[in-house]
C-alpha positions as CSV (number, residue, x, y, z in Angstrom):
1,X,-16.3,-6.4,-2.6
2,X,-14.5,-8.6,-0.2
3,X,-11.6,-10.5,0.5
4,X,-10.9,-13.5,2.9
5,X,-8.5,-12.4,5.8
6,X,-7.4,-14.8,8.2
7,X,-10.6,-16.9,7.2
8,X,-12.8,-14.2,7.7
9,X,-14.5,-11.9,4.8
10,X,-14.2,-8.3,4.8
11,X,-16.1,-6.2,3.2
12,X,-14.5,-3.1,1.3
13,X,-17.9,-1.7,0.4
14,X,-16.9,0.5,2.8
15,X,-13.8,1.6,2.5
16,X,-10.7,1.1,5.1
17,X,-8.0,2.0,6.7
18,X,-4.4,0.8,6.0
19,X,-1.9,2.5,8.6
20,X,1.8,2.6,7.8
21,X,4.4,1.5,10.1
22,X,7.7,2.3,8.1
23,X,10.6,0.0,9.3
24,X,13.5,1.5,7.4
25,X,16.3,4.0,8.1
26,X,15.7,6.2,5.6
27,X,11.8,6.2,4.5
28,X,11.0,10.2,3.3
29,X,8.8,10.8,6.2
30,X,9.1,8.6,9.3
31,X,12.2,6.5,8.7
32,X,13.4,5.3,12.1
33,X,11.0,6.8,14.1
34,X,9.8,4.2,15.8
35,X,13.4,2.7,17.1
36,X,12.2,0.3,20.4
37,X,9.8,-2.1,20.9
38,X,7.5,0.5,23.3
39,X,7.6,3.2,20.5
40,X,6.6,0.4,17.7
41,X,3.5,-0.5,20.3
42,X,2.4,2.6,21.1
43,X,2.3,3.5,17.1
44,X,0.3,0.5,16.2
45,X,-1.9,0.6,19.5
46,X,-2.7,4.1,17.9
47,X,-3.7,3.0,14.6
48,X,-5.4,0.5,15.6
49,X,-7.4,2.1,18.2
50,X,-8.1,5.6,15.8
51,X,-9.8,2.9,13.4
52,X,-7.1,1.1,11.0
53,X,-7.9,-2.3,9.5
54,X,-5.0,-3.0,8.6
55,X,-0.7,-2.4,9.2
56,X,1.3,-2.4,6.5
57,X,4.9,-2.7,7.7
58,X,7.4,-2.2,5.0
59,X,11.6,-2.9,5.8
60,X,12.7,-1.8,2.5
61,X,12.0,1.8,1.2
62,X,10.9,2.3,-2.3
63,X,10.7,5.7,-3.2
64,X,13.6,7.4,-5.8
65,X,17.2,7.1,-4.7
66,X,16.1,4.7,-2.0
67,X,18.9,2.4,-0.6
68,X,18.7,-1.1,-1.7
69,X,18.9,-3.8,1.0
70,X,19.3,-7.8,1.0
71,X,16.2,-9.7,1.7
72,X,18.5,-10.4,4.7
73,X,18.7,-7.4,6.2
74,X,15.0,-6.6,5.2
75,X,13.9,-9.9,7.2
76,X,16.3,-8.8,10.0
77,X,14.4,-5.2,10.3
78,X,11.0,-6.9,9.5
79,X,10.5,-10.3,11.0
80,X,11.3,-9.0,14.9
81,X,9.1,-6.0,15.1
82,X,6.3,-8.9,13.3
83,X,6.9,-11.1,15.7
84,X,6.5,-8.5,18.7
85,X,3.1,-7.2,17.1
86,X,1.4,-10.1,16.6
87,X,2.3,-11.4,20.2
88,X,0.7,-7.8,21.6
89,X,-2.3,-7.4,19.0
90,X,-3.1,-11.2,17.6
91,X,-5.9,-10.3,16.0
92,X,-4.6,-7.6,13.7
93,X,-4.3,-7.7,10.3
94,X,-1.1,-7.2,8.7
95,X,0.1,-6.7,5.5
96,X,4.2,-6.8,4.6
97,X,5.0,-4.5,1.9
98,X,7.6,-6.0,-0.1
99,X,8.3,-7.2,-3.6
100,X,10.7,-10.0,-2.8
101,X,9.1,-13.7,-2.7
102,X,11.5,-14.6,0.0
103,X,10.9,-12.1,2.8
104,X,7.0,-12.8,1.8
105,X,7.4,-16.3,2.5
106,X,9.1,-15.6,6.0
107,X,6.7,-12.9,7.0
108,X,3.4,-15.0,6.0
109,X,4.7,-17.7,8.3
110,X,5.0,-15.0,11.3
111,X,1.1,-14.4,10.4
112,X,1.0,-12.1,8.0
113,X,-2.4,-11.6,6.3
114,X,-1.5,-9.8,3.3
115,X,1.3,-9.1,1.3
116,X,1.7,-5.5,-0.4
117,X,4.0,-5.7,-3.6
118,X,4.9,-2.5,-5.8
119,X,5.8,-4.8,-8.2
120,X,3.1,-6.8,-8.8
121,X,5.1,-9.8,-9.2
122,X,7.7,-8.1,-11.8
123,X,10.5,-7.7,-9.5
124,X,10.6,-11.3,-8.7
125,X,9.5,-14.4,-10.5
126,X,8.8,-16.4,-7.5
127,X,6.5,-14.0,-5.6
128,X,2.9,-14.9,-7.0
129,X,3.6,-19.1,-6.6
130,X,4.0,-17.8,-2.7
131,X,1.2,-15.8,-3.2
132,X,-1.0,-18.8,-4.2
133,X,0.8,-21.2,-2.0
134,X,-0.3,-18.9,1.0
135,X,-3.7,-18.0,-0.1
136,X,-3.6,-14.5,1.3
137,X,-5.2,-11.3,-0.3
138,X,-2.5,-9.1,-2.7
139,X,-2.0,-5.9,-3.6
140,X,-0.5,-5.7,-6.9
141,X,0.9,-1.7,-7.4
142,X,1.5,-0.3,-11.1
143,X,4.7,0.8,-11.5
144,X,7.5,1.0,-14.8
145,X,10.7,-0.1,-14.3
146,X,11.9,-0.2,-10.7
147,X,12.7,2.1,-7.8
148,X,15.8,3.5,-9.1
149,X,14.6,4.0,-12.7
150,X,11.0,4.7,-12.1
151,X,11.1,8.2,-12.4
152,X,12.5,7.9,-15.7
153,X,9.8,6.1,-16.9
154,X,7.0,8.4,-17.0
155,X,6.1,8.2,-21.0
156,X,3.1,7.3,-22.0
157,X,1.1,7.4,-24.7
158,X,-2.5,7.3,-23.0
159,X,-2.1,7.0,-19.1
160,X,-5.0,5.4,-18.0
161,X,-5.4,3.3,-20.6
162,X,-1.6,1.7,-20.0
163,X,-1.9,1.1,-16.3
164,X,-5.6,-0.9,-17.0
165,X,-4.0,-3.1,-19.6
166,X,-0.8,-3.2,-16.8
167,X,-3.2,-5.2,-14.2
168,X,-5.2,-6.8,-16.8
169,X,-2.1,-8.5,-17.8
170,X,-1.0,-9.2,-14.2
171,X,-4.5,-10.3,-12.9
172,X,-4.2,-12.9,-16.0
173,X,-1.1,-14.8,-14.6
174,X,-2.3,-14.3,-11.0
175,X,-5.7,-16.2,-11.7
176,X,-3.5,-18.8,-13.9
177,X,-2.1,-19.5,-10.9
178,X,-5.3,-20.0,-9.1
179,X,-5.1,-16.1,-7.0
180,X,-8.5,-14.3,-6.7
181,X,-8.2,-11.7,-3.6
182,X,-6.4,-8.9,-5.2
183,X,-6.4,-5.3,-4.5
184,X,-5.1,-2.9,-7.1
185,X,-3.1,0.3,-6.4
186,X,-2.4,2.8,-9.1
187,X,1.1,3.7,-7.8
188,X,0.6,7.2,-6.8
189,X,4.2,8.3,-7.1
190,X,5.9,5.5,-8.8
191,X,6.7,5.9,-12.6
192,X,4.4,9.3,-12.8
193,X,4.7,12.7,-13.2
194,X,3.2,15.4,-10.8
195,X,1.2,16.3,-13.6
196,X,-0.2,12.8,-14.4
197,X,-1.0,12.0,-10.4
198,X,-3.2,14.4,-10.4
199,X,-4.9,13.1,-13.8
200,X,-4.5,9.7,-12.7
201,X,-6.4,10.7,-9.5
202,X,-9.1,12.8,-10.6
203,X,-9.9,9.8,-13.2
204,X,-9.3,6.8,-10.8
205,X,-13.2,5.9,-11.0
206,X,-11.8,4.5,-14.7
207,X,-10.0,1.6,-12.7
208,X,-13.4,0.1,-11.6
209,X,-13.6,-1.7,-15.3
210,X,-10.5,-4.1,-13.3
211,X,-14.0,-5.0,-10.8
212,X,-11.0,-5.2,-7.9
213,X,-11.2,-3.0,-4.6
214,X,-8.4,0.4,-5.6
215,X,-6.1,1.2,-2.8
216,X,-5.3,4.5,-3.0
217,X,-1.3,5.8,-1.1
218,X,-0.7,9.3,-1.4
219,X,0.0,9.5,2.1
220,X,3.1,12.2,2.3
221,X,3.8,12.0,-1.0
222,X,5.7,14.8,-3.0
223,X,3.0,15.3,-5.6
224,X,1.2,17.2,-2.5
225,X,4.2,18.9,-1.2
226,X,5.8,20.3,-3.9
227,X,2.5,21.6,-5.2
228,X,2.0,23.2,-2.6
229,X,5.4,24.2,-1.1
230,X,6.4,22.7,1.7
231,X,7.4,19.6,3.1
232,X,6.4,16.3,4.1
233,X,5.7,16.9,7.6
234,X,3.3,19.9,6.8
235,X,1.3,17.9,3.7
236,X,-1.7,16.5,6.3
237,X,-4.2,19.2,4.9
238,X,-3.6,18.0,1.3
239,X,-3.3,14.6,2.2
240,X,-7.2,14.9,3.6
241,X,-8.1,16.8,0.7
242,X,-6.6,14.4,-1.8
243,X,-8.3,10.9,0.1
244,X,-11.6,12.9,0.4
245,X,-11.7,12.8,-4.0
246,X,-9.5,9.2,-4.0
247,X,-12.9,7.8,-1.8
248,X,-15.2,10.1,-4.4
249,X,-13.8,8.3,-7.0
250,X,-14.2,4.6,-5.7
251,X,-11.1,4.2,-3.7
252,X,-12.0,1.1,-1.3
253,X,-8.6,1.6,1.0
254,X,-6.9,4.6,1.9
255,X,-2.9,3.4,2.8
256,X,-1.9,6.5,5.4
257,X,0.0,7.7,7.7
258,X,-2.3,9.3,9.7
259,X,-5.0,7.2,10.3
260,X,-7.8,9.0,12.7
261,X,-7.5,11.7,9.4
262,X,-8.6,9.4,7.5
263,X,-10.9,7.8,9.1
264,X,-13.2,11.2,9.9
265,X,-12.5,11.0,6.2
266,X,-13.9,8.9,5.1
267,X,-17.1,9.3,8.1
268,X,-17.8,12.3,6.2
269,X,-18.0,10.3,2.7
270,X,-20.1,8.3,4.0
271,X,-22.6,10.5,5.1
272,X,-22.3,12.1,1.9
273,X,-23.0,9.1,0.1
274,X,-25.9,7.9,2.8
């Protein structure tokens, strides 16, 4: 599988690397850590050089009980520390992780490569004509409801069965509007249970009937944690274990915080699989 980045095709037949660089206050792991322009660098220099393909900066944080900004102030916290990334690594590929069409618009015109939306295009009408306007690769999330009610929406009736009608239904407007590089991500997280994570995971090789790469986030997330414990800052050995069966089970991208992790991750998979 590939998808056209900046004019180029990459291919996802072997799976990559999307690093996170969180740009909100109040994210549950890193929010503002990375405070001035040196520390934003020397984060993304990092990723980079340990292997990531892509940064996905995100402004506005997502996860339950999260603080809802304007797209103003998400722009104001966003396009800046775009701006100063692009100028220091030009030829990186970013991706902008946000469900509002506006702040899309003003990041793809900084150089944004792709756009990451938990939404899929739910949370605002607008976002998939920018989408096709731009011609850049999506990621289009599964998710019920919206941050602050997600975790009450964790019914259903047959799990993986609802989130592959979910992005059929969504792939079906996208290509109506003439979108074709699209990356699916199960929403690890988002509208789920601890119990069904770990179904949805250990069946995510049924999403390969969608034929779109799976991007798989369940980068410090609290279905490790409280499994097993403790906290977000002490969930790395889970966090391997957990993307070692997401790439067993036909994950193309792993979205992380720790990227080298990862990347000997997936090195390992690979000679597995060889």
């Amino acid at each position: 599988m590939t998808i056209n980045c900046k004019g180029k095709l990459l291919d996802l037949t072997n799976p990559k690397v999307m690093g996170i660089l969180n740009l909100t206050p109040d994210s549950f792991y890193d929010g503002g850590k990375y405070k001035n322009e040196r520390d934003i660098l020397e984060q993304v220099e990092k990723m980079l050089s340990s292997g990531a393909s892509f940064i996905d900066m995100g402004a506005q944080s997502t996860g339950p009980g999260a603080e809802d900004v304007s797209a103003d102030e998400e722009c104001k916290r966003l396009l800046p520390v775009l701006e100063l990334v692009l100028n220091k690594f030009p030829e990186a590929l970013v991706s902008v992780d946000t469900f509002r069409a506006f702040v899309a618009k003003e990041a793809l015109d900084y150089g944004t490569t792709i756009i990451n939306d938990i939404s899929a295009g739910l949370m605002d009408d607008a976002m998939l004509d920018v989408i096709a306007e731009y011609k850049v690769p999506y990621v289009m999330m599964h998710m019920k409801g919206n941050p602050k009610t997600m975790q009450q929406n964790t019914a259903y009736e047959d799990l993986l069965q609802e989130i592959i009608y979910y992005f059929s239904e969504r792939l079906s407007v996208a290509r109506s509007k003439g979108i074709s590089d699209i990356i699916i991500d199960p929403g690890f997280g988002f509208s789920k249970t601890l119990e069904q994570n770990y179904k949805l995971l250990n069946h995510l090789d049924a999403l390969e009937i969608i034929d779109k790469p799976i991007l798989a986030g369940v980068s410090r997330k609290s279905m490790i944690y409280k499994l097993l414990g403790t906290d977000a800052q002490n969930a790395l050995n889970g966090i391997t274990a957990l993307n070692m069966i997401a790439l067993q089970k036909g994950a193309s991208i792993l979205r992380v915080h720790d990227v080298r992790e990862a990347i000997e991750c997936i090195r390992i998979h690979e000679q597995l699989t060889a």
